[in-house]
Each structure stands twice: as structure tokens, then as C-alpha cells.
VEXDREN-2710 file (C-alpha; in Angstrom, 1 decimal):
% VEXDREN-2710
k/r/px/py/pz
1/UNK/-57.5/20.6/-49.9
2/UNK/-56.4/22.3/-46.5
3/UNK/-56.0/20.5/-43.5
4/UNK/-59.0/17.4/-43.9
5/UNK/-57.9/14.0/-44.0
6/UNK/-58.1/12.1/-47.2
7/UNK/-58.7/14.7/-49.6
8/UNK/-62.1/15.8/-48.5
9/UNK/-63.5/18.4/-50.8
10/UNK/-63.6/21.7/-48.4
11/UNK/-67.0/23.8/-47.9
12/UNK/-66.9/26.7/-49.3
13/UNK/-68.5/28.3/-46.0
14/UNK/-67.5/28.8/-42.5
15/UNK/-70.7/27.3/-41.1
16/UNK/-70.2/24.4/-43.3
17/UNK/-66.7/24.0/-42.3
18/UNK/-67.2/24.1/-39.0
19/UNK/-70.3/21.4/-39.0
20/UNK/-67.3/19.2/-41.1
21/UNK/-65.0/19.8/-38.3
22/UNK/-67.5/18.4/-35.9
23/UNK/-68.2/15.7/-37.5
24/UNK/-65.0/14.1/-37.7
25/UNK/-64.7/15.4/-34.5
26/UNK/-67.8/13.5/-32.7
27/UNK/-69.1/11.3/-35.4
28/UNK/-70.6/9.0/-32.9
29/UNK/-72.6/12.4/-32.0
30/UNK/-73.5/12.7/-35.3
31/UNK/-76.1/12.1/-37.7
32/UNK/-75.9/11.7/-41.5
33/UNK/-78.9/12.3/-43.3
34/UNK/-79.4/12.0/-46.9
35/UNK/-82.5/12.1/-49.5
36/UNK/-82.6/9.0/-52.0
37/UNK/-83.8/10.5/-55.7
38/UNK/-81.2/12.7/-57.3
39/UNK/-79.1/12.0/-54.5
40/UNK/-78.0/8.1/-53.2
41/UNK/-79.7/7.1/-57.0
42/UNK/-79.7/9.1/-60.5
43/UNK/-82.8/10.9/-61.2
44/UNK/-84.4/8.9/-64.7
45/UNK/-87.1/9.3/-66.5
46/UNK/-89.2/6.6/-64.9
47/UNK/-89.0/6.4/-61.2
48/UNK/-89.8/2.9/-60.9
49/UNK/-86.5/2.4/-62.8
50/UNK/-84.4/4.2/-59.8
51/UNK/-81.9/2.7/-58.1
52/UNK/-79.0/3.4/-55.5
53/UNK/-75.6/4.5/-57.4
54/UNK/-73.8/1.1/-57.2
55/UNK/-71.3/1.9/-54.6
56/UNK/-74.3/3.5/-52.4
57/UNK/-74.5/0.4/-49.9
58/UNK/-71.0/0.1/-49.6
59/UNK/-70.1/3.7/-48.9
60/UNK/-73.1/3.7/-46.3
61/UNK/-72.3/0.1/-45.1
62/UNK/-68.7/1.8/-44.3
63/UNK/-70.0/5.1/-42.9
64/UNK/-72.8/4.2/-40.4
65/UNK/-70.9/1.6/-38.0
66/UNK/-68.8/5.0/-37.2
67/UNK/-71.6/7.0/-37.0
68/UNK/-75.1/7.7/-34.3
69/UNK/-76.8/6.8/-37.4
70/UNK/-77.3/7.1/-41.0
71/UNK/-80.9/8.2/-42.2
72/UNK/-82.5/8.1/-45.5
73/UNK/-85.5/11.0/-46.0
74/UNK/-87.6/10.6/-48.9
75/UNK/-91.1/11.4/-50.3
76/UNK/-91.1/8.0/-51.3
77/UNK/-92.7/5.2/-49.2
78/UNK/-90.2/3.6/-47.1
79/UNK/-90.4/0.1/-48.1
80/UNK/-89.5/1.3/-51.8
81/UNK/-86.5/3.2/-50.7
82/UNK/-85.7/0.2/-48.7
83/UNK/-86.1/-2.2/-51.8
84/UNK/-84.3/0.5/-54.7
85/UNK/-81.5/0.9/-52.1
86/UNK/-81.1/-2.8/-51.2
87/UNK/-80.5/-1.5/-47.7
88/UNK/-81.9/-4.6/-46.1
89/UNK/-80.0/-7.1/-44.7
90/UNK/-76.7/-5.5/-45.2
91/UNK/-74.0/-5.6/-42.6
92/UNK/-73.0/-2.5/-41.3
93/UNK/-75.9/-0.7/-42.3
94/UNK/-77.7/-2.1/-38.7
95/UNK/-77.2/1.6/-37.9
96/UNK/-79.7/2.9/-41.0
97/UNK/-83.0/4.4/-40.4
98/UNK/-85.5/5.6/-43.3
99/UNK/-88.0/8.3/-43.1
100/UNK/-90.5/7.4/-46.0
101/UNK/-93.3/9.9/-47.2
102/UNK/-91.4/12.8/-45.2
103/UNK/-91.2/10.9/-41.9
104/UNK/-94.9/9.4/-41.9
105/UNK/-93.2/6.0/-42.4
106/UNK/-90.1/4.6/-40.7
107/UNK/-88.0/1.3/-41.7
108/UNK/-85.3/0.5/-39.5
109/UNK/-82.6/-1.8/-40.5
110/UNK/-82.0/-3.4/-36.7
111/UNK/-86.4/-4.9/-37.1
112/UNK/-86.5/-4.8/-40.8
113/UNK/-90.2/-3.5/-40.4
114/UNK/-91.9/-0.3/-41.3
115/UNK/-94.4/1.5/-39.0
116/UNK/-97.0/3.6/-40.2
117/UNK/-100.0/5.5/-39.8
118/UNK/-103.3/5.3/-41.7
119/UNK/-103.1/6.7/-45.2
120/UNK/-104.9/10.4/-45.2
121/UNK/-108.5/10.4/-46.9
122/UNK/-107.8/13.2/-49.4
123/UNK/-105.0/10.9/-50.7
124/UNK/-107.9/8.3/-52.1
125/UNK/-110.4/11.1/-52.8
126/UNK/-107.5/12.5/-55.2
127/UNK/-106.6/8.8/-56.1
128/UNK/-110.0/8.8/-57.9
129/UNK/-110.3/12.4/-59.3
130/UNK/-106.9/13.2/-60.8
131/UNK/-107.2/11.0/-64.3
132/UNK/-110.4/12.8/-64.8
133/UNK/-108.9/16.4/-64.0
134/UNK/-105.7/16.2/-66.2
135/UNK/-108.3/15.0/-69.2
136/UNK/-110.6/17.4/-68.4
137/UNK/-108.0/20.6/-68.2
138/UNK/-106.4/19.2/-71.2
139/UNK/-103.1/18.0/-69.5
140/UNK/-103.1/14.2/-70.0
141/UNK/-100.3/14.1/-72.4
142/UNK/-96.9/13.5/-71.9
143/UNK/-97.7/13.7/-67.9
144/UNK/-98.1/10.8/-66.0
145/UNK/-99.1/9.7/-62.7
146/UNK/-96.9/8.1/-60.0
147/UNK/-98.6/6.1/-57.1
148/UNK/-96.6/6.5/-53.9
149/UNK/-99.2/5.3/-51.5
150/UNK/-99.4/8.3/-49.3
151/UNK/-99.1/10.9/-52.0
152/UNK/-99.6/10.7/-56.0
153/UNK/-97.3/12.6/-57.8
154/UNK/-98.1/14.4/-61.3
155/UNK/-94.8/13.9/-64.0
156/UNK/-94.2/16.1/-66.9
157/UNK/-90.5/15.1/-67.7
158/UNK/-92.2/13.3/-71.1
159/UNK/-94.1/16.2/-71.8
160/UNK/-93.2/18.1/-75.3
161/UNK/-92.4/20.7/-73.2
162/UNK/-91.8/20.1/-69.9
163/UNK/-91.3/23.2/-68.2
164/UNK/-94.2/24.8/-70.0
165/UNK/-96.5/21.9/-68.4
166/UNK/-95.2/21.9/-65.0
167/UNK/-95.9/25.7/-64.9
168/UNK/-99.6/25.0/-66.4
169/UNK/-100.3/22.7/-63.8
170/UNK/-99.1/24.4/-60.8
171/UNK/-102.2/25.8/-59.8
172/UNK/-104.6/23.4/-60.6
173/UNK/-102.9/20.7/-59.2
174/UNK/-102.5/23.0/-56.1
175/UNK/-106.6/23.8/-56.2
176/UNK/-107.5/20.3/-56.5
177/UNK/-105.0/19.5/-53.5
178/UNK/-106.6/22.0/-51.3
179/UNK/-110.0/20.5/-51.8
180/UNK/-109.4/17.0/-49.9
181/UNK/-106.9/18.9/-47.7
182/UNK/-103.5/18.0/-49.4
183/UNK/-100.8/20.2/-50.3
184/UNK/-98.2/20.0/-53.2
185/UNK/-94.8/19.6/-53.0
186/UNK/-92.7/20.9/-56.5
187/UNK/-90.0/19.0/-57.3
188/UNK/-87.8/18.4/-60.6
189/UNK/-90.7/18.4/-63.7
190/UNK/-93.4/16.8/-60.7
191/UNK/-95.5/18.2/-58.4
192/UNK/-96.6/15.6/-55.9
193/UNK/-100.3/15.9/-53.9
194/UNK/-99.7/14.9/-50.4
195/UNK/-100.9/15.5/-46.5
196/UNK/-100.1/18.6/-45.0
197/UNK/-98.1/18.7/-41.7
198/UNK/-94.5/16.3/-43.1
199/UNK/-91.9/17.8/-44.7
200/UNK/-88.0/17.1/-44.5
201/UNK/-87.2/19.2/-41.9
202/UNK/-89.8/18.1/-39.5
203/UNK/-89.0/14.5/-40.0
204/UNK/-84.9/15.6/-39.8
205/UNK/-85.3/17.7/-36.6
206/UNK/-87.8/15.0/-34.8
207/UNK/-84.8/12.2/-35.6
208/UNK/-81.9/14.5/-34.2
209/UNK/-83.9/15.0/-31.1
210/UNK/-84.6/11.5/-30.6
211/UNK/-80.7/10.6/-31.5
212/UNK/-79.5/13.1/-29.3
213/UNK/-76.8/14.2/-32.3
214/UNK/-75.1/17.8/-31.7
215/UNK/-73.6/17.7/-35.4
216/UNK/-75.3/16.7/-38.5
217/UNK/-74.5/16.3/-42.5
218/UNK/-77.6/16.6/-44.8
219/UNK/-77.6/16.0/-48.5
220/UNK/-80.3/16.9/-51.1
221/UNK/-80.8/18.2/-54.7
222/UNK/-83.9/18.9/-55.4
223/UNK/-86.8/21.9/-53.8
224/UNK/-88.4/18.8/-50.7
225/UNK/-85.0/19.0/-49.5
226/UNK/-85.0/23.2/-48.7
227/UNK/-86.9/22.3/-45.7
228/UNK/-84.2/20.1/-44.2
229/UNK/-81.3/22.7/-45.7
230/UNK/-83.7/25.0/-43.2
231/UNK/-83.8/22.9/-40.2
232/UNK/-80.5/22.7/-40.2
233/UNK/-80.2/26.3/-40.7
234/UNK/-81.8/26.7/-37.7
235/UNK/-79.8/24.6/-35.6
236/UNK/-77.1/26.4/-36.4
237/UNK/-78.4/29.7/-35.0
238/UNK/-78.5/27.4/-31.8
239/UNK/-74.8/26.6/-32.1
240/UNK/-75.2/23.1/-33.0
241/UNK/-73.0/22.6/-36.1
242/UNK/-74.3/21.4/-39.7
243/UNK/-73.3/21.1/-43.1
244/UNK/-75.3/21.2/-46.2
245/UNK/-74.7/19.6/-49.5
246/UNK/-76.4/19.5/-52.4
247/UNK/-76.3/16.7/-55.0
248/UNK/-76.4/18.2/-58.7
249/UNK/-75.8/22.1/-59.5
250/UNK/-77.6/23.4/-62.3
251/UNK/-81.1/22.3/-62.0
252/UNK/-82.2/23.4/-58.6
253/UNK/-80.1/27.5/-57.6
254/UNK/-82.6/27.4/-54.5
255/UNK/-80.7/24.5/-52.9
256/UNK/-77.4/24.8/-54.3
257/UNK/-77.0/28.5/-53.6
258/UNK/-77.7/27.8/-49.7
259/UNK/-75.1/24.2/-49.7
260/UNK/-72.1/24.2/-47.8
261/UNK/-70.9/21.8/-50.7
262/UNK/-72.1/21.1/-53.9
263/UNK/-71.1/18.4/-55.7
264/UNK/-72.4/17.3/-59.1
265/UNK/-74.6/14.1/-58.4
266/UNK/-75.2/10.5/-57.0
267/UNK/-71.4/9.7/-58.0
268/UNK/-69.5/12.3/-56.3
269/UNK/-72.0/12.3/-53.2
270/UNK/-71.1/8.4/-52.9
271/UNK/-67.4/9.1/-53.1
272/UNK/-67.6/12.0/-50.5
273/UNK/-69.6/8.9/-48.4
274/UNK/-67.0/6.6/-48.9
275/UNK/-63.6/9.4/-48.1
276/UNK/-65.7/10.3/-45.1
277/UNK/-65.6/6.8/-43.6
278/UNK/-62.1/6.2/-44.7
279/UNK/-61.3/9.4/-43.2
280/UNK/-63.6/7.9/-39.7
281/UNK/-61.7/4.9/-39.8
282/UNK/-58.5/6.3/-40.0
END
């Protein structure tokens, strides 16, 4: 395992090695960022049913006392992360931050409140349309719709075919979105209708500027997160180290081709969490 303390899996790049490095380094300069779905919880088929891998908390609860801060970044709204995480309220995790709907909502554990903005008209126009529009294009079966407050977010991991269905709605979905002014995010068998302008890496890079942190970690798995694998891609060109994991290998090559580290889901990301703060303490 090379010279890392506590038999931290080694990156299998330079860049990645070096943001590592910095981070055991400085981790009081550093941020540790990390989506929720498919990352901190196990993608299932319904997402009301999510939850944080069991020894999420603690791993966090142990990382973020040694650490600028520990954020969460999710398309989901920031009081549900909050509530399928069971961050609130835990000691040790006064240091957690999360960025709900892509940064247009923030919880922070220290208040225990969320702040956000008002909810973007196209969202209700769409609200109202998109039962209607899956009947009348013939995709109402086996998809489903998934309220998220800020977004809605079209499913076809029931569908007979999955695959086949995501691929059939792709550009309707993305029509309809353009209409009331919303764009669509692709994710793992969902497409999700939201307001333009938030995505992971604006939310990541707006939270390391206002943490000051030279070095970050970022974890994802699924195609929302290639914008923060990008912003950190471009801090990097700046000099200011990084390192890029992705949760899960086989279902998203786009994300796990560009990680540092891959790892093969919520388990193993939870166990490199809690070697990380062992490794901190130490």
C-alpha cells in the first residue's frame, strides 16, 4: 500500500496522489465533499427508501472534527438528505454542511436550518404537465415520477426495459424542459427536469471559495457528479491539489475513467471515510 498510513488504498494517479498527500498534510485546509445517492447510501429501486450506509454518520462524525468541513452535494433537497442521513444533531458532525438541489439549498449542522430561494416557475408549470406528457407519448409504464421540490425527476429503473426507456425519453423530456426553461440532468435510469444555472461543480467551487480550502476530496458515482470531478479538474491546473473518487465502477465509465480512486460502492467509500480519520487522528 506504499507509504500512507493505515492501509489507505493508493490512487492510481499522480494528481490524485498528490491531492491525498495534501490532505493528510493540511486537513484543516481541506474540504471533503461527497454526493449522497450511490455514494454515502446504496442506490435502490425506490428513492424514498434510501438511506445512509450504516456506518456513514460515524465515519463522518470521526472525519469532520479533523477537517475545514465535510459537505454533502446532492440533487436532492437538503432537508431529505439531512433526514435519510440522520446528520442532525450528531456530535462531531457540527463541522457538516449540505448543498441540496445542487447548492440552491444549504443545511448546516452548527443552525440546523435550511436557507433557500424561491422555487423556479417552470418547476410547477412542469409539475402539472408531465403526467399528461408521459400518457400522451406512451411512456407511463414502468416510469415513475419523483417529487424533489425544486426538480421532478422521471424513473425508468421499473420499466421492462430500462435502458430502452431512458433512451426514448431523452428528448422529450429534454423538449418539454426547455419550454418552462428547465434543463435535464441524466442520471442512473432517471433524468431529472430542473433550473438551469446549479450544478455540482458550481455549488463545490462557490463552498471552497468561501472555506478558503487549498486541498479537496470529492466523491461521486453517478453523470451530476462529472461537473464536480470537473471543478476539481480545474483547480488543479491552478495548482491547488484534489482527488477524485468514484463510488461504484461498472455503471457510470464517464466518472470512473476520470477518478483518482474507484472503489466499488457506499461500503468501501465509508471505510475509506473511516481509515481517513483514523489515519487524521493518528
Amino acid at each position: 500500500m506504499g507509504s500512507h498510513p493505515h492501509d489507505l488504498p493508493m490512487p492510481v494517479t499522480a494528481a490524485g496522489r498528490e491531492g491525498l498527500d495534501a490532505l493528510l498534510r493540511s486537513p484543516r485546509r481541506s474540504v471533503v465533499a461527497l454526493d449522497f445517492d450511490g455514494t454515502l447510501a446504496d442506490i435502490v429501486p425506490d428513492p424514498d427508501q434510501a438511506r445512509a450506509h450504516p456506518e456513514a454518520v460515524p465515519a463522518l462524525a470521526a472525519l469532520a472534527p479533523e477537517v475545514a468541513s465535510v459537505a454533502v452535494i446532492t440533487g436532492r433537497p437538503a432537508g431529505v438528505a439531512v433526514r435519510y442521513g440522520g446528520f442532525a444533531g450528531v456530535s462531531g458532525l457540527e463541522h457538516l454542511v449540505v448543498l441540496g438541489h445542487y447548492g440552491a439549498e444549504r443545511w448546516d449542522a452548527v443552525t440546523g436550518t435550511v436557507q433557500a430561494p424561491a422555487e423556479h416557475p417552470g418547476v410547477a408549470a412542469v409539475r402539472a404537465e408531465l403526467p399528461g406528457f408521459l400518457e400522451s407519448i406512451g411512456a407511463w409504464r414502468g416510469t415513475w415520477i419523483e417529487e424533489k421540490g425544486r426538480a421532478l425527476a422521471v424513473h425508468t429503473r421499473r420499466a421492462e426495459d430500462p435502458e430502452k426507456a431512458f433512451a426514448a425519453l431523452r428528448e422529450p423530456l429534454a423538449e418539454l424542459a426547455a419550454r418552462h426553461g428547465l434543463m435535464v440532468e441524466p442520471g442512473r435510469a432517471v433524468l431529472e427536469l430542473r433550473p438551469p444555472g446549479t450544478d455540482k461543480g458550481v455549488a463545490l467551487t462557490e463552498f471552497l471559495a468561501e472555506t478558503g480550502a487549498e486541498a479537496v476530496l470529492y466523491a461521486g458515482d453517478d453523470l451530476g457528479d462529472l461537473a464536480a470531478f470537473a471543478a476539481v479538474e480545474k483547480r488543479r491546473t491552478d495548482g491547488l491539489p484534489g482527488l477524485l473518487v468514484c463510488s461504484g465502477s461498472a455503471e457510470v465509465p464517464e466518472l470512473s475513467s476520470r477518478a483518482d480512486l474507484v472503489l466499488s460502492g457506499p461500503s468501501e467509500v465509508v471505510a475509506f471515510l473511516s481509515t481517513l480519520a483514523a489515519a487524521l487522528r493518528a
